[in-house]
C-alpha positions in Angstrom: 66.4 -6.4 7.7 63.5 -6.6 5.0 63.1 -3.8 3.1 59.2 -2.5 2.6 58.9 -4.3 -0.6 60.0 -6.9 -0.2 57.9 -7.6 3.3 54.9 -6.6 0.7 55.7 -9.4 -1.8 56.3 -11.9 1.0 52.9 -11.2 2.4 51.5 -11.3 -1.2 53.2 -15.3 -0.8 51.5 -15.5 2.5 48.5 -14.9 1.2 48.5 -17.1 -1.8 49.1 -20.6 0.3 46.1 -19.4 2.7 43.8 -18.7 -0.6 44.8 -22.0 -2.0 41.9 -23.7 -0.5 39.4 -21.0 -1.6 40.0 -21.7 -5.1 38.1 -24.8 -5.3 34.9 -22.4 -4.2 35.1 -20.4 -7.1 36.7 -22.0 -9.8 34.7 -20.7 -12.5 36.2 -16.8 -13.1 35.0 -15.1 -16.7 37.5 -14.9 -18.8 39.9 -18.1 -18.1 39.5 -20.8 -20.6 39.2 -24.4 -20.9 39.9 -26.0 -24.6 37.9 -29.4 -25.6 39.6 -31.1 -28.5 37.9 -34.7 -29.7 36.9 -34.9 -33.0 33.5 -36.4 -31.8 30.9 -33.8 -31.9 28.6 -36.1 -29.2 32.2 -36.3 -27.1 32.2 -32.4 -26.9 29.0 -31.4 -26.3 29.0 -34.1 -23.9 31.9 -33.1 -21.9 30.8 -28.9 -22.5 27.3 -30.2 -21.1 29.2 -31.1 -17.7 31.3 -28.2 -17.7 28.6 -26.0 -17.6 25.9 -28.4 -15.5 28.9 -27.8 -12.6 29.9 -24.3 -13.2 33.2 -24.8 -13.6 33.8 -22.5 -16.5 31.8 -19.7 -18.3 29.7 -21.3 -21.9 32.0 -18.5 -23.7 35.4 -19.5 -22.2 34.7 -23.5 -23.1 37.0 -23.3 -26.5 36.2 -26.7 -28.9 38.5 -28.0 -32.0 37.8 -31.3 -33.9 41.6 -32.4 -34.1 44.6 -31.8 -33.0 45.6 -29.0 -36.1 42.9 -26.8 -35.2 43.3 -27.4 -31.3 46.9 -26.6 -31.2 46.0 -23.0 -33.2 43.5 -22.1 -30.8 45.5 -23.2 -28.4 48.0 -21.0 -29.1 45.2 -18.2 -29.7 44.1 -18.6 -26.0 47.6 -19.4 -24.4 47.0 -15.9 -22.0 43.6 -17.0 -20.8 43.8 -20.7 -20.7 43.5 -22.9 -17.5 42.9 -26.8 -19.3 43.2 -28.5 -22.0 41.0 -31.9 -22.2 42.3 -33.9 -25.5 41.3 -36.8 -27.1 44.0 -38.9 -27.6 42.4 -41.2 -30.5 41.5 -38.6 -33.4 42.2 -38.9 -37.2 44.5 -36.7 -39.0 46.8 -34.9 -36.2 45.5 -37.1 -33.2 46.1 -36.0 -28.9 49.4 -37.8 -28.7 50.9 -35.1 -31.6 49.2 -32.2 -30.0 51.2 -33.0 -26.4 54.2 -33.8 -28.3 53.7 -30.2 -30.0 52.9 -28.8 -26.9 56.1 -30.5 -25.2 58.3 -29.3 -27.9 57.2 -25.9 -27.7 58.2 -25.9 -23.8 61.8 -27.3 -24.8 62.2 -24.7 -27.9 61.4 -21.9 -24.9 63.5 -23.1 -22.5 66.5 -23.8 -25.1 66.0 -20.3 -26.1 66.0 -18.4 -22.7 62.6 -17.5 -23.1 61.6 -18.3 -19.5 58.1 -16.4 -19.6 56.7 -18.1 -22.2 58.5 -21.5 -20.8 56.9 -21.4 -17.5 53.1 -20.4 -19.3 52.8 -23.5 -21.2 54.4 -25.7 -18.8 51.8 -25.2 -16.4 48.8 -25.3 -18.3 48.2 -29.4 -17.3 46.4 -31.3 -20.3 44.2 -33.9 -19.3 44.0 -37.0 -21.8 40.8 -38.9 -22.3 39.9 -42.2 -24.7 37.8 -45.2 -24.5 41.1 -47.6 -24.7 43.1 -48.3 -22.7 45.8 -49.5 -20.7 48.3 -48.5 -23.5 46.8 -44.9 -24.6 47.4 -43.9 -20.6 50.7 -44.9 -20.4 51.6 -43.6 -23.7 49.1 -40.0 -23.4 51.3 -39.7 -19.6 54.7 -40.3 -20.9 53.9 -38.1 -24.0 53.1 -35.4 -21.1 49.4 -35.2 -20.2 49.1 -34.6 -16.7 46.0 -36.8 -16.3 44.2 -39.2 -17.7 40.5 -40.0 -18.0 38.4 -43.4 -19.3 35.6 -42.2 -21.5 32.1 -44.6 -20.6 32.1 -48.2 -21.7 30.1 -51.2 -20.2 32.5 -50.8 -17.1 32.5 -47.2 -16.8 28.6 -45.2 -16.9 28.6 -41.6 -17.9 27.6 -40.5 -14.8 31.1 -42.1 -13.8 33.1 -40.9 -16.5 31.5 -36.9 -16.0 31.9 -37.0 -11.6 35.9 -38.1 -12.4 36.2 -35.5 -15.3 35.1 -33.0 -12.6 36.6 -33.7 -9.7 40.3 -33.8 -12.1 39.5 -30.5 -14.0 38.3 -29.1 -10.3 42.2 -30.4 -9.2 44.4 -29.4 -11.8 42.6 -25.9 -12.4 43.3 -25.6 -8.7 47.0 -26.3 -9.1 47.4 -24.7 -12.4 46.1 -21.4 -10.9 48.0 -21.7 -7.6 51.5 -22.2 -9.7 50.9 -18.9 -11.8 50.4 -16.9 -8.6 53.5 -18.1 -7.2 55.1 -17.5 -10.3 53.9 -14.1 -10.4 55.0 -13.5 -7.1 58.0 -15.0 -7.2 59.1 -12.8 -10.6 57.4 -9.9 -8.4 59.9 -11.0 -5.7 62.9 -11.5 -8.1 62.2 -7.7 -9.5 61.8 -6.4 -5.8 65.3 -7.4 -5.3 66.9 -6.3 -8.4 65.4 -2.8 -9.1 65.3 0.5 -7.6 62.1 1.1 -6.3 62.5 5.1 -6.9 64.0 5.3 -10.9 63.1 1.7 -12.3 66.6 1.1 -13.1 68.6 -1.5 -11.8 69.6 -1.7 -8.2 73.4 -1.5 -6.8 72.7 -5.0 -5.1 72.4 -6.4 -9.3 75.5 -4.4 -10.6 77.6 -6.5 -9.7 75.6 -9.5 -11.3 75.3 -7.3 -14.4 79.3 -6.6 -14.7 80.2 -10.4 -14.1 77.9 -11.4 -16.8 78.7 -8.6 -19.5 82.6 -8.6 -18.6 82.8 -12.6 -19.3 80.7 -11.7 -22.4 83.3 -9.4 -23.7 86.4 -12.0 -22.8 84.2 -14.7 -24.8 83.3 -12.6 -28.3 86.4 -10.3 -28.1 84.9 -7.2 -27.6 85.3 -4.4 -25.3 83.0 -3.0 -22.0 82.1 0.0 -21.0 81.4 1.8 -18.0 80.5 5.5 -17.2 79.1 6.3 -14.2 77.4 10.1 -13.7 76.4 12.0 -10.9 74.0 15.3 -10.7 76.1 18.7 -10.1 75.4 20.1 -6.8 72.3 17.8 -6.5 72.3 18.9 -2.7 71.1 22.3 -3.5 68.3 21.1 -5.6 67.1 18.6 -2.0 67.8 22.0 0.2 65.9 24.4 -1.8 62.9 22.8 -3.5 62.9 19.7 -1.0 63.2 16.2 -1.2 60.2 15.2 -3.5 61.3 18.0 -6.0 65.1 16.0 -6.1 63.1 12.7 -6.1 61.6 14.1 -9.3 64.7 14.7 -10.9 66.1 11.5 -10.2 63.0 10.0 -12.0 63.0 12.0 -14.8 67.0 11.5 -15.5 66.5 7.8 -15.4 63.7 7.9 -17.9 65.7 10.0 -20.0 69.0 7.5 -19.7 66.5 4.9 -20.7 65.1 6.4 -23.6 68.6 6.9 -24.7 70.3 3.8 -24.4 70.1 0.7 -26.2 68.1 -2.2 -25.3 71.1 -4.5 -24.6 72.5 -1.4 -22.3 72.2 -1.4 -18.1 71.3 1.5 -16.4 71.8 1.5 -12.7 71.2 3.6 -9.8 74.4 3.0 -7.2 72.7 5.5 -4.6 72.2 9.1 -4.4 72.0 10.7 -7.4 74.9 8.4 -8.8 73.9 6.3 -11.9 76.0 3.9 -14.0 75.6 3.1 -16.9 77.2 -0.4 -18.3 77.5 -0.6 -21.9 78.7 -3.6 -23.9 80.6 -3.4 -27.0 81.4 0.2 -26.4 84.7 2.2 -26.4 85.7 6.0 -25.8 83.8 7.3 -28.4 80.3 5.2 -27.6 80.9 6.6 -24.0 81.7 10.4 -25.3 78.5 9.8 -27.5 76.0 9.0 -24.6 77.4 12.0 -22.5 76.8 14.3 -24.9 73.4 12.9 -26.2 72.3 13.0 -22.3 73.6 16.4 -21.9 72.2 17.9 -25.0 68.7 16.7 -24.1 68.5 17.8 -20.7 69.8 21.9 -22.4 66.7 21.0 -24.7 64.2 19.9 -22.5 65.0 21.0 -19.0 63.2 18.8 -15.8 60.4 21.1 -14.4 59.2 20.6 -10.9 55.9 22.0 -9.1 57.4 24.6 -6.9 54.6 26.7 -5.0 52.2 26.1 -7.3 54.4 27.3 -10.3 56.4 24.7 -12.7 60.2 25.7 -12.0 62.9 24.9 -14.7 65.9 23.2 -13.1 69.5 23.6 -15.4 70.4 19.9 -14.4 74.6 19.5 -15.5 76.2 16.6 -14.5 79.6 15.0 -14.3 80.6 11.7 -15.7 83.4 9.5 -15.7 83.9 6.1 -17.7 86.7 4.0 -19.1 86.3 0.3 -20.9 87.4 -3.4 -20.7 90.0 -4.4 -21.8 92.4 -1.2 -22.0 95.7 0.8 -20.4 93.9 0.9 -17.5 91.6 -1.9 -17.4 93.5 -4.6 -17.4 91.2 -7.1 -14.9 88.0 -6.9 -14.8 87.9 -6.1 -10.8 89.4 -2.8 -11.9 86.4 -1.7 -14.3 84.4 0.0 -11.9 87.4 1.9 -9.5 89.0 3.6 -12.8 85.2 5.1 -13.8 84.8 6.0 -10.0 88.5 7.8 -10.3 87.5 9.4 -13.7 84.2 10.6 -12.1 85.8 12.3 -9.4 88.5 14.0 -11.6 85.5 15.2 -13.6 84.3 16.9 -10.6 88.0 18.3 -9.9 88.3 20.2 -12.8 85.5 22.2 -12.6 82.1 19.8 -13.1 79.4 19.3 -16.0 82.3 17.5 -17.5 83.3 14.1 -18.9 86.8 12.3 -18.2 87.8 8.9 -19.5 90.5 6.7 -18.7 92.2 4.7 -21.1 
């Protein structure tokens, strides 16, 4: 059974292959960019001429550099807006075949580097190659890793020839390029659906145990330890009984934003259900765990949650019990264990008398 969300995103999906086709209506939108490089003036006024004489893009979003030096800053200057690229592949100094190869190598560097974002925004921005040789420049402009190439006019080929196939290709790949970044978008949109908690913004149970599996084969790699401390509001029912259910779905916002602001960025935070969090922390032992209890605690003494009760803010004395342990230790000894001793040291906690830490070593 499809959760809400998820059915939303899919529909989003749905509704991206049936606008598909619309696209080529409207392919001019202000603000997305096409960059011209050819170090022929004539060439790029020429080709700018076209783009405008079509509407295909906006006379402010038609971007123009004389070589491949100055194309590949603005390129990089425009990477959030851009749709096209049309390069001359025959230019002196830095020519079209060292800006793809640039380009190219900037993909690979993301990709090597896990940087998947910025990966998939070049990628997809399709470069279209155009020169007045050929067969050779094509096969070298394609296998450099232009996604299309175009004959500039010669005695074979009129201008009015050379401008209806520049159209029509620009009209194609803007199509495409566009079409790609919405299913990207959806898909990441999709991918975060499934992983976070709708309610808090931390991580879902469903991704926990994604999350342990990575970090705890982490920890076996470097050497280092894993934590885990899992919390859960005292007497949270009270809270849902008296002041009602958006008054508790209040506090559970407001105590993830706080765990958030409190953890480091290479820290999880995850909501297992309820008003249960957990919190996975790499490279940790007792004391990082004893640390983050008490900084958690402290604050919410300080600065206690308020909620809208009959018209009047209402200060809530939020305590909480927690319990944690690491792997490797005494008690950890596999890493299928982790999660069953911080569940045991939780419920001890709330044994001996709540708004209490217990760890197990």
């Amino acid at each position: 059974m499809l959760d809400d969300n998820v059915r939303i995103e899919i529909d989003k999906l749905i509704s991206i292959y049936s606008s598909v086709l619309e696209l080529e209506d409207r392919i001019k939108v202000p603000g997305r960019k096409i960059l011209i490089i050819d170090d022929s003036t004539f060439t790029r006024i020429s080709i700018r001429n076209t783009i405008e004489k079509y509407d295909l893009f906006d006379s402010q979003d038609i971007i123009e550099a004389d070589d491949g030096i100055s194309g590949l800053k603005k390129f990089k200057e425009n990477l959030d807006d851009l749709d096209l690229i049309v390069c001359d592949i025959r230019m002196k100094n830095f020519d079209g075949l060292q800006f793809i190869r640039t380009v190219k190598d900037m993909e690979k560097d993301y990709k090597m580097s896990g940087d998947i974002a910025n990966f998939f925004r070049i990628s997809i921005i399709p470069i279209i190659a155009i020169t007045g040789t050929a067969p050779r420049s094509k096969i070298e402009a394609l296998e450099a890793g232009a996604k299309d190439f175009v004959l500039k006019p010669t005695r074979e080929i009129t201008q009015e020839e050379f401008e209806r196939e520049l159209v029509a290709r620009i009209r194609i790949h803007t199509v495409l390029k566009r079409s790609l970044e919405r299913l990207i978008k959806t898909g990441e949109n999709l991918y975060k659906t499934s992983i976070i908690d709708p309610l808090t913004g931390a991580f879902n149970r469903r991704y926990m145990k994604d999350i342990l599996d990575m970090e705890i084969a982490r920890a076996l790699r470097k050497g280092t330890t894993l934590a885990v401390m899992i919390l859960d509001i005292d007497d949270f029912k009270k809270i849902n009984d008296t002041y009602g259910h958006p008054a508790g779905d209040k506090v559970l916002v407001e105590l993830s934003r706080r765990i958030f602001n409190l953890k480091r960025p290479y820290d999880y935070s995850v909501r297992y259900g309820g008003d249960e969090f957990v919190l996975i922390l790499p490279e940790t032992r007792k004391e990082g765990i004893i640390s983050f209890y008490d900084r958690l605690k402290k604050d919410l003494q300080e600065n206690p949650i308020t909620i809208d009760h009959c018209g009047e803010l209402k200060r809530l004395d939020i305590t909480f019990s927690a319990g944690g342990t690491f792997f490797p230790s005494n008690v950890v000894k596999i890493s299928d264990e982790i999660f069953r001793v911080a569940d045991n040291a939780l419920y001890e906690a709330k044994r001996n008398g709540k708004c209490r830490i217990e760890i197990f070593l």
